[in-house]
C-alpha positions as CSV (number, residue, x, y, z in Angstrom):
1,X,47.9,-56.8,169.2
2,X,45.8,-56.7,165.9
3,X,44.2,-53.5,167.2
4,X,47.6,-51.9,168.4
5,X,49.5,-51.9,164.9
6,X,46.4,-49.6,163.3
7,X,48.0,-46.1,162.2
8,X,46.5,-43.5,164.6
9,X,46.2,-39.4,163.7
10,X,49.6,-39.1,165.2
11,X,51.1,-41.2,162.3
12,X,48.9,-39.0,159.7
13,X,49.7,-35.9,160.9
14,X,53.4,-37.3,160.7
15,X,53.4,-38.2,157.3
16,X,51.6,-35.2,156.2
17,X,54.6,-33.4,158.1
18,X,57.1,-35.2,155.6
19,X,55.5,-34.7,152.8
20,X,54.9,-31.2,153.2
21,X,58.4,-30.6,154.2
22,X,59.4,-32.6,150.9
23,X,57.1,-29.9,149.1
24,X,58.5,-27.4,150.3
25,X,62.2,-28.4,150.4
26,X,61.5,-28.7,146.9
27,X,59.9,-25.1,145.8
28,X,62.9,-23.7,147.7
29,X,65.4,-25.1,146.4
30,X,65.9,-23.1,143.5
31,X,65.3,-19.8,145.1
32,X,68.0,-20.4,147.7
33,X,70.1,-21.3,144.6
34,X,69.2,-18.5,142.6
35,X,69.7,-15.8,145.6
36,X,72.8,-17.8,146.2
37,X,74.3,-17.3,142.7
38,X,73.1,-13.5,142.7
39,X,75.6,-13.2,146.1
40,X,77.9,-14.5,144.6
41,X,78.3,-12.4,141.7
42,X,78.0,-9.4,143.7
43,X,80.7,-10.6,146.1
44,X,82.9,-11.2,142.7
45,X,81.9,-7.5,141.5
46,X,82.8,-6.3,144.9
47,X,86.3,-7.6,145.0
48,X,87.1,-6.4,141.2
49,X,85.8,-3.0,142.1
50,X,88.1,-2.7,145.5
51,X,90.8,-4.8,143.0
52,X,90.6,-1.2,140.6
53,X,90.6,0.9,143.7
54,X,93.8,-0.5,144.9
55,X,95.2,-0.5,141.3
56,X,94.5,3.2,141.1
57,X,95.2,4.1,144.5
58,X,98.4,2.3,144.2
59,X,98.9,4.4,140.5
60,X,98.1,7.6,142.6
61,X,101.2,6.8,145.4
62,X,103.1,6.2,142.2
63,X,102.8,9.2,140.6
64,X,103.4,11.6,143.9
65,X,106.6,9.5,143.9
66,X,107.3,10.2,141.0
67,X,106.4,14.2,141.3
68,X,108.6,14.4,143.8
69,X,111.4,12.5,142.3
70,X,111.3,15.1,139.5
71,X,111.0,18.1,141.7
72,X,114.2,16.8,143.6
73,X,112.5,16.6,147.3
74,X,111.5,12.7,148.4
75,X,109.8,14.1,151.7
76,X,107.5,11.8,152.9
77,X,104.7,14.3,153.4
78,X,104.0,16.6,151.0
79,X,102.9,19.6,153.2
80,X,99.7,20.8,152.1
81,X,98.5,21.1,155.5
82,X,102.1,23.4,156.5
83,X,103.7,24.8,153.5
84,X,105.9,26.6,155.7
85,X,108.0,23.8,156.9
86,X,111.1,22.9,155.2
87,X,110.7,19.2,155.5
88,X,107.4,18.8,153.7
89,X,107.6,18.9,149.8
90,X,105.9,22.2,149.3
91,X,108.2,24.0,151.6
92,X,111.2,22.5,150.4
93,X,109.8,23.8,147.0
94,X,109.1,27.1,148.7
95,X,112.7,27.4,149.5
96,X,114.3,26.5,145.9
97,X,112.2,28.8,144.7
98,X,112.6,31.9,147.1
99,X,116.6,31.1,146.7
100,X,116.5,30.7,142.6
101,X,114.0,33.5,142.0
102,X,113.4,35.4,145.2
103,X,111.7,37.9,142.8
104,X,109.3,36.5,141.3
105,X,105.3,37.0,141.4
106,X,104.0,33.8,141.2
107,X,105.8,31.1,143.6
108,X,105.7,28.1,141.2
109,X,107.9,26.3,140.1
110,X,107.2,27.4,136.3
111,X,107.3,31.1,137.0
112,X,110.8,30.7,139.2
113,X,112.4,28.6,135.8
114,X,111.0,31.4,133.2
115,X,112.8,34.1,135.8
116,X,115.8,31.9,135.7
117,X,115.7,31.8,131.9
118,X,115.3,35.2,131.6
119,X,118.0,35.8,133.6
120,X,120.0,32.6,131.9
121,X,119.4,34.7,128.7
122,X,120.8,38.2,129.9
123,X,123.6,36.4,131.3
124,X,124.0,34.8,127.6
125,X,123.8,38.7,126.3
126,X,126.6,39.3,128.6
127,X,128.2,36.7,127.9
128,X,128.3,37.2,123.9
129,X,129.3,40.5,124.4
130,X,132.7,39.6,126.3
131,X,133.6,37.3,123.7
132,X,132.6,39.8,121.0
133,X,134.9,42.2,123.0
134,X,137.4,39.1,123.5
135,X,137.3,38.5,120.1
136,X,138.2,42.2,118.8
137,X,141.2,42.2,121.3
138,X,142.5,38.5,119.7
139,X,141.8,40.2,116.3
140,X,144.4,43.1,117.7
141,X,146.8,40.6,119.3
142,X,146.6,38.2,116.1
143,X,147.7,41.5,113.5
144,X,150.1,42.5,115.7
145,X,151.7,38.8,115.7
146,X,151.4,38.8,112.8
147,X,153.4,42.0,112.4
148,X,155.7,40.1,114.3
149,X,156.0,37.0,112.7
150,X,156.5,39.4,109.4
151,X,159.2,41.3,111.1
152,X,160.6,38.0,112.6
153,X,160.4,36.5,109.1
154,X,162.3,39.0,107.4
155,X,165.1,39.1,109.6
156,X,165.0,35.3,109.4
157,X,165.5,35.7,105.9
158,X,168.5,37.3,106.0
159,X,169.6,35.2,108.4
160,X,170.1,32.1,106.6
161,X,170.8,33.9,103.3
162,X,173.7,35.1,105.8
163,X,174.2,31.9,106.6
164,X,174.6,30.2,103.8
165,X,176.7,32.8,102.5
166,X,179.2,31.5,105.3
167,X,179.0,28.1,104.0
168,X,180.4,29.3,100.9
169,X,182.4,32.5,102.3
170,X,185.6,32.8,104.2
171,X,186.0,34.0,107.6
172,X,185.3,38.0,106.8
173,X,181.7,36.5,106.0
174,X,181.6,35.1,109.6
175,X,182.5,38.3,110.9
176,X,180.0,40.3,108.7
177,X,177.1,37.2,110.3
178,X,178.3,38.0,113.4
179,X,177.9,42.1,113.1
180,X,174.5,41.4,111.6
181,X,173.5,39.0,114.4
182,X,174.7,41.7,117.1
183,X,172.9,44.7,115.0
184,X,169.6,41.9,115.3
185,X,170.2,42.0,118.8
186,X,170.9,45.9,119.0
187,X,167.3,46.0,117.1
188,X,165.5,43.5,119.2
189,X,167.0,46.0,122.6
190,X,165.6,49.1,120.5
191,X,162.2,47.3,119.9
192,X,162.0,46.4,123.9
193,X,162.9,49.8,125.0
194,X,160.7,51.4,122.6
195,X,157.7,49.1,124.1
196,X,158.3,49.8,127.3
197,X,158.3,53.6,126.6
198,X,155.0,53.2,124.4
199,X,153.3,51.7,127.6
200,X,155.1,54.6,129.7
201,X,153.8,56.9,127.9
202,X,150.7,55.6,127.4
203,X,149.5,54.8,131.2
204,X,150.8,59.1,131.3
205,X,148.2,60.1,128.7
206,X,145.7,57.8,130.4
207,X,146.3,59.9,133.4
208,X,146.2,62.7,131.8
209,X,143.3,62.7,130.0
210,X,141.6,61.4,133.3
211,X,142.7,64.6,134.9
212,X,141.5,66.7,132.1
213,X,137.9,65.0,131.9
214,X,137.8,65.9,135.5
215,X,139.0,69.4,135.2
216,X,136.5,69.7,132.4
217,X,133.5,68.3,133.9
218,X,134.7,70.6,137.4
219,X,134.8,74.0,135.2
220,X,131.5,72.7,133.4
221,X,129.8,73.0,136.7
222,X,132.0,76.1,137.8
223,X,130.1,78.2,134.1
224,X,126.9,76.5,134.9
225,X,126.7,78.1,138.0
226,X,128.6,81.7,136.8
227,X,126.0,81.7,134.1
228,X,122.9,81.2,136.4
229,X,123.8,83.8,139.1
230,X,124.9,86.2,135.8
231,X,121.0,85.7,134.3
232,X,119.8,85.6,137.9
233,X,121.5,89.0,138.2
234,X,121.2,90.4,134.9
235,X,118.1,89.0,133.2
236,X,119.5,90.8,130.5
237,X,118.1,89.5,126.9
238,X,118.7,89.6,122.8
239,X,115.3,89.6,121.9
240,X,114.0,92.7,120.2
241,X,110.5,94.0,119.5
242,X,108.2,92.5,116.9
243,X,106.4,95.5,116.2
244,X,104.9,98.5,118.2
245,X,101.3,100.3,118.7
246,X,99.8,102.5,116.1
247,X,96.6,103.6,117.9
248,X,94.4,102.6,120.8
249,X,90.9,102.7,121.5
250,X,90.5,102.1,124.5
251,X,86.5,101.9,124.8
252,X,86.4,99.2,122.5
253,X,89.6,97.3,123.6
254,X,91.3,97.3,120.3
255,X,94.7,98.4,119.4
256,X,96.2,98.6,115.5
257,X,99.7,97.4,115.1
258,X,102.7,98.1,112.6
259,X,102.9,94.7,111.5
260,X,101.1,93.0,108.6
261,X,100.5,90.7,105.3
262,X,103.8,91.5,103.9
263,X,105.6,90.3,107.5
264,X,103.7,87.2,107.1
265,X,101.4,88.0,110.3
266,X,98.8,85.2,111.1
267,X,95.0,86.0,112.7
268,X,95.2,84.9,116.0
269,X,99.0,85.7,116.9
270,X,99.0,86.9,120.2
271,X,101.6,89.4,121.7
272,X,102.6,90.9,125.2
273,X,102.3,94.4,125.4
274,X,105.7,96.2,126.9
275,X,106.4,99.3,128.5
276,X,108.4,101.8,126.8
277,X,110.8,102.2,129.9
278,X,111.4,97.7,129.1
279,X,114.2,96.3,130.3
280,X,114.5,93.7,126.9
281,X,111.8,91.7,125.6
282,X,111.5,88.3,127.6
283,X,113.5,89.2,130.2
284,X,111.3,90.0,132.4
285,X,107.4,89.8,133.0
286,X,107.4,93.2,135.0
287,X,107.6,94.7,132.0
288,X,104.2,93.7,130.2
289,X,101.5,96.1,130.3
290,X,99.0,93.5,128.8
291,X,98.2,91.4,125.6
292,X,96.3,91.1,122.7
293,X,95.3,88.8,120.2
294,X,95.4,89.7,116.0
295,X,92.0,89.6,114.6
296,X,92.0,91.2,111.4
297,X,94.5,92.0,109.0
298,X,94.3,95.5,107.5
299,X,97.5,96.0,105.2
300,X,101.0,95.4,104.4
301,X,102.2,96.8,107.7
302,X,99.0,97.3,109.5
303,X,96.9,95.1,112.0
304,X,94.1,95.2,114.0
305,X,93.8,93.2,117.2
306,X,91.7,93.1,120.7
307,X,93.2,93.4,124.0
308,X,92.7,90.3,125.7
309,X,94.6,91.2,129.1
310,X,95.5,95.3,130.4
311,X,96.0,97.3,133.5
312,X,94.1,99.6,134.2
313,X,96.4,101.6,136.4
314,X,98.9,102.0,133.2
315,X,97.0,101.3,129.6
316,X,98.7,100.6,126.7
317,X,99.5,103.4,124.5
318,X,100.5,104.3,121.1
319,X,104.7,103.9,120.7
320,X,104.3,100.2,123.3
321,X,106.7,97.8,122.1
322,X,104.9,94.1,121.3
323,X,107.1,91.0,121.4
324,X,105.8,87.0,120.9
325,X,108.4,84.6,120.8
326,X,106.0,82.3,118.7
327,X,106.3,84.7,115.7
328,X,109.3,86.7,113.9
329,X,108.8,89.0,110.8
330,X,109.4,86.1,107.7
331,X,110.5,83.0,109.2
332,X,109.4,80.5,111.6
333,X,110.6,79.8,115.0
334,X,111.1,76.6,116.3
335,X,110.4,75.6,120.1
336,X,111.2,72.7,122.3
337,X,108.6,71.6,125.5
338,X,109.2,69.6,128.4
339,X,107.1,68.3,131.5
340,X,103.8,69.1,132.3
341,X,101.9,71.5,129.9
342,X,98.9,72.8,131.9
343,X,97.9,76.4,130.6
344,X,94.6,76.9,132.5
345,X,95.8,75.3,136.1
346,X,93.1,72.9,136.1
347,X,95.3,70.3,136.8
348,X,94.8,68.6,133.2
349,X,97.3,68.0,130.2
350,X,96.8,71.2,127.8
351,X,99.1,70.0,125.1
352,X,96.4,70.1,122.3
353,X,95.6,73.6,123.3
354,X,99.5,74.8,123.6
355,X,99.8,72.8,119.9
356,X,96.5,74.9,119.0
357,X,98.2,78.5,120.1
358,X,101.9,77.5,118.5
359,X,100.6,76.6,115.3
360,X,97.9,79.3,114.8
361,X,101.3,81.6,115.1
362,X,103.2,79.8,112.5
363,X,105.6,78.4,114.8
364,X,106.2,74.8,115.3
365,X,107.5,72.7,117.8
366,X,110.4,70.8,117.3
367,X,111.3,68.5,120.2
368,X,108.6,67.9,123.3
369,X,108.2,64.9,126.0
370,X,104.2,63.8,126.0
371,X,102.5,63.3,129.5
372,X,103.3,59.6,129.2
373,X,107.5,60.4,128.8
374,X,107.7,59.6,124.8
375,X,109.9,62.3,123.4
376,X,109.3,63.4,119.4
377,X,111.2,65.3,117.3
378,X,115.2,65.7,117.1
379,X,117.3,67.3,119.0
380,X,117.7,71.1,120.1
381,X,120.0,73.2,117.3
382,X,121.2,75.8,117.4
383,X,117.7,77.7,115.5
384,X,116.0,76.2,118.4
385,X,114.6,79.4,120.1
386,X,113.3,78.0,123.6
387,X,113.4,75.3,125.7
388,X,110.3,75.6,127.5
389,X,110.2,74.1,131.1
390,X,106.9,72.7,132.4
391,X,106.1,71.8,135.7
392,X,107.9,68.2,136.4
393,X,105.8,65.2,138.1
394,X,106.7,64.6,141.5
395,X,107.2,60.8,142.0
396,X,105.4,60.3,145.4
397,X,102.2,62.6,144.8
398,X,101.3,62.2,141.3
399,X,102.6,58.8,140.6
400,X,101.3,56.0,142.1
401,X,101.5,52.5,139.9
402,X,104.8,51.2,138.6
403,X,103.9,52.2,135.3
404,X,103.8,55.7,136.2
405,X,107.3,55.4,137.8
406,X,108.6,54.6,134.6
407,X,106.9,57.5,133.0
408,X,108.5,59.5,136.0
409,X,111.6,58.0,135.4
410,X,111.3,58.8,131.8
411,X,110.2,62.5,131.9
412,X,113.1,62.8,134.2
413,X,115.8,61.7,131.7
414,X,114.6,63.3,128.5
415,X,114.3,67.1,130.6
416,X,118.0,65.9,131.6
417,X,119.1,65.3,128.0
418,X,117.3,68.4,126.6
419,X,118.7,71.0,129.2
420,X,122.1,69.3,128.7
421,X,121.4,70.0,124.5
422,X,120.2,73.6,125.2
423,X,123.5,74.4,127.0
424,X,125.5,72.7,124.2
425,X,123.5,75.0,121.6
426,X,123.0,77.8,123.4
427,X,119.3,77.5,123.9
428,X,117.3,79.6,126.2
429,X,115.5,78.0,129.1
430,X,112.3,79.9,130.0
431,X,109.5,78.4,132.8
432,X,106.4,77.8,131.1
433,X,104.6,80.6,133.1
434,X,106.9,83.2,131.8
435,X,106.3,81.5,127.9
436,X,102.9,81.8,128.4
437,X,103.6,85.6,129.6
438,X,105.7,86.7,126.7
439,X,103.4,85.0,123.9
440,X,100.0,87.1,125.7
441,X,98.7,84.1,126.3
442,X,95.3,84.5,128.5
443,X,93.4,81.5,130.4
444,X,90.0,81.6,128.5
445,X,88.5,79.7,131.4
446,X,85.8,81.3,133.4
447,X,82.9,79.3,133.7
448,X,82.0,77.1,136.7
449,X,80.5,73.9,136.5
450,X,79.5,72.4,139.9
451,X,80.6,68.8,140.4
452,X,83.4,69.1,138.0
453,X,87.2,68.8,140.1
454,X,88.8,72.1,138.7
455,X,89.5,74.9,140.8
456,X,87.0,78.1,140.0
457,X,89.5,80.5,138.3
458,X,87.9,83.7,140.0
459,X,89.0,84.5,143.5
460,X,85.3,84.1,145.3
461,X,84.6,87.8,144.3
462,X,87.4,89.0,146.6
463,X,89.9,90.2,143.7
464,X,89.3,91.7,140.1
465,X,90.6,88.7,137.9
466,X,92.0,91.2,135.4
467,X,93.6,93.6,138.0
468,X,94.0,91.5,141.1
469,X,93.0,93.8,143.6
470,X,90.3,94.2,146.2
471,X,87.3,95.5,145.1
472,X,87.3,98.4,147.3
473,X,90.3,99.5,145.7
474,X,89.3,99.6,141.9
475,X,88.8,103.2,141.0
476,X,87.8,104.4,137.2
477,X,90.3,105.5,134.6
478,X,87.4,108.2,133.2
479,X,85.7,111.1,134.6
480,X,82.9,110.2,136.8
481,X,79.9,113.2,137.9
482,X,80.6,115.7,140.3
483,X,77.8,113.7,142.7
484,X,79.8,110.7,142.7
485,X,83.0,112.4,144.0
486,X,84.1,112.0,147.6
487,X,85.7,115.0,148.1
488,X,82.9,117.0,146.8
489,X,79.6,115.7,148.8
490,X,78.1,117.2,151.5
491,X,76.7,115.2,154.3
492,X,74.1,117.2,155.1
493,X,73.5,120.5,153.6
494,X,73.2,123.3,156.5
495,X,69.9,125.3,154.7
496,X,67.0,124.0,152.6
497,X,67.3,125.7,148.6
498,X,63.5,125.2,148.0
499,X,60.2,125.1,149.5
500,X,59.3,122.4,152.0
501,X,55.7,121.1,152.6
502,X,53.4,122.5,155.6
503,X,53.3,119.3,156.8
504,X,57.5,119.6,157.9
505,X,57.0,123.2,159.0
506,X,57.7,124.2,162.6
507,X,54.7,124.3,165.2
């Protein structure tokens, strides 16, 4: 028994299992707390973070409800995925906007509300100027009342002076009341009748006047077109010669002209050259031989200048008339342009060179529409010598933006106002081409550039630029050698003349 109760290793190992466990159990105890209190504030962090979340998420709902409580649609989906369909927000939007604005650019809503402002604010225009006009025709109605009221008021006046004069007055003043009460009566019938015939008379004038407007714009048309078939027919003209030709010299291309210093002539002034047998100066082009361009001025009546254009087939001569519309003996003329000014036919804007040629003349241009459809100057008189005519810009070829619409648009409504002036005023209407025929005006263009887009101006070598005929054609104006003439060579001579080497004799 004694021997039995002894602690064996089992009960060693068994209490050195306790203890250790105690050991342990104690050393990790505090890390399981400390790990413990980390996950629990993360867990805490967690929860406040997805507490925000669902905060702002729950902000972000708000505020789409609240969108779409201001834009007027409370569609449950907002259609960003179909903004076609009518029953999403963004179509619904789609649709106010297409039926408010249906013009507008930019489909937003700000863009459709500035369109509907603007159009609020012509609609206010409009509106300001009915009640402007409303208020003139209460200003009419209120003096005419009150011309009323004064008549009214006057013939009240005697009225109760008439009746108190009864009060007082025995029955002959009754009588005279009543006779002034019937001739009221007798005036008021009068005023009607005279009313009624003022409105009578004025719906007939009305007519009238509607009748003659027609039959006035009707004959307007009626001596437009009399007038172009009588120039069509006619082409007759008032203009007279500026000068003739002195002299020629025809090897060095200069001419000498019977105008001067003491006609106020300008170097540079260029004029067509006309045949003797004309048929009016600037009537027609037919009738110019040439041009030439004032270089030098030699006297009071006397001026040298070089031929810049001629024909060979008919040369100028001495007693050829000279006419430029751009100058007159001791005044300036005055010109009006309109449309496209291209002198060279490059297919580019000449205006600086067309202002160059008028004002080296002494003329000056009055009135003209610029390539971009700004018109300067004042209106065509009656000293207005020329409304010039330029090509006009064709809407579908050469315009192609809306911005060059409106400079169609606005070409095309200043050449209508300044043909309709040169009717009223009597102003000639020439094309440009005949213009630039009558001043002598030659296209100093001759050089070729490759790359450049402008047409070459000579024909490929196919025509003479200055007389416009094939080459083979061309014959000289002088006397050419007897060995040159045609008519006069030999093919082959029948006999030798002279001695021929041994080498060519017969065998």
């Amino acid at each position: 028994m004694a021997a039995a109760s002894k602690p064996s290793a089992v009960h060693y190992w068994l209490v050195a299992f306790v203890l250790l466990s105690v050991v342990l159990g104690l050393c990790y105890y505090p890390l399981f707390s400390k790990n413990q209190t980390e996950r629990v504030a993360e867990a805490d962090r967690v929860k406040k973070e997805l507490a925000e979340a669902q905060k702002a998420r729950d902000k972000f709902y708000e505020e789409i409800e609240a969108l779409k409580k201001a834009i007027g649609h409370g569609f449950e989906k907002v259609g960003t995925d179909d903004p076609a369909n009518p029953t999403t927000v963004l179509g619904a939007m789609a649709a106010d906007i297409s039926n408010a604005a249906p013009d507008v650019a930019d489909k937003n809503f700000s863009a459709a509300l500035r369109a509907v402002a603007l159009d609020k604010q012509n609609v206010i225009v409009e509106r300001d100027d009915l009640r402007k006009k409303l208020d003139q025709e209460h200003q009419q109605f209120l003096a005419l009342q009150d011309q009323k009221n004064a008549a009214v008021g006057e013939e009240k006046k005697h009225r109760d002076s008439a009746e108190a004069d009864v009060a007082s007055l025995t029955k002959t003043k009754e009588e005279e009341l009543a006779a002034k009460d019937q001739e009221r009566a007798n005036i008021e019938k009068a005023k009607a009748d005279i009313e009624v015939e003022f409105n009578q008379s004025k719906d007939a004038w009305a007519k009238s006047e509607k009748t003659l407007q027609s039959r006035i714009k009707n004959l307007e048309g009626i001596n437009k077109v009399l007038r172009d078939e009588l120039q069509a027919k006619t082409k007759q003209s008032f203009e007279v010669a500026d000068g003739v030709v002195r002299w020629v010299d025809n090897v060095h291309h200069v001419v000498w002209v019977n105008v001067g210093e003491s006609d106020n002539l300008h170097k540079r002034t260029t004029f067509s050259v006309y045949k003797k047998s004309n048929n009016g100066m600037g009537s027609k082009v037919e009738d110019i031989k040439g041009a030439i361009e004032v270089t030098n001025i030699l006297g009071p009546h006397l001026a040298e200048a070089r031929i810049t254009k001629d024909d060979i087939y008919n040369p100028m001569a001495p007693g050829d008339p000279i006419y430029t519309p751009l100058w007159s003996p001791g005044h300036a003329d005055e010109f009006a342009f309109v449309g496209v000014v291209d002198l060279d036919g490059d297919g580019k804007s000449d205006r600086d060179l067309l202002h160059e040629v008028v004002a080296a003349s002494g003329a000056s241009i009055v009135s003209e529409v610029d390539d971009q459809g700004n018109r300067s100057g004042g209106k065509l008189t009656e000293v207005t010598k020329f409304l010039v005519l330029g090509k006009l810009p064709n809407a579908e070829e050469d315009y192609k933006t809306d911005a060059d619409k409106k400079i169609f648009e606005a070409i095309q409504s200043h050449n209508k106002a300044m043909r309709q002036e040169a009717e009223e005023h009597a102003v000639r209407m020439v094309p440009l081409s005949d213009f630039l025929n009558y001043i002598g005006f030659k296209n100093q263009r001759r050089l070729f550039t490759p790359g450049d887009d402008v047409p070459f101006m000579l024909k490929a070598g196919a025509h003479s630029k200055a007389v416009n005929e094939t080459l083979e054609k061309r014959k000289s104006v002088g006397t050419t050698s007897e060995l040159f003439d045609v008519k006069k060579q030999k093919l082959r001579p029948k006999t030798s003349t002279g001695t021929t080497s041994k080498l060519f004799r017969g065998h």
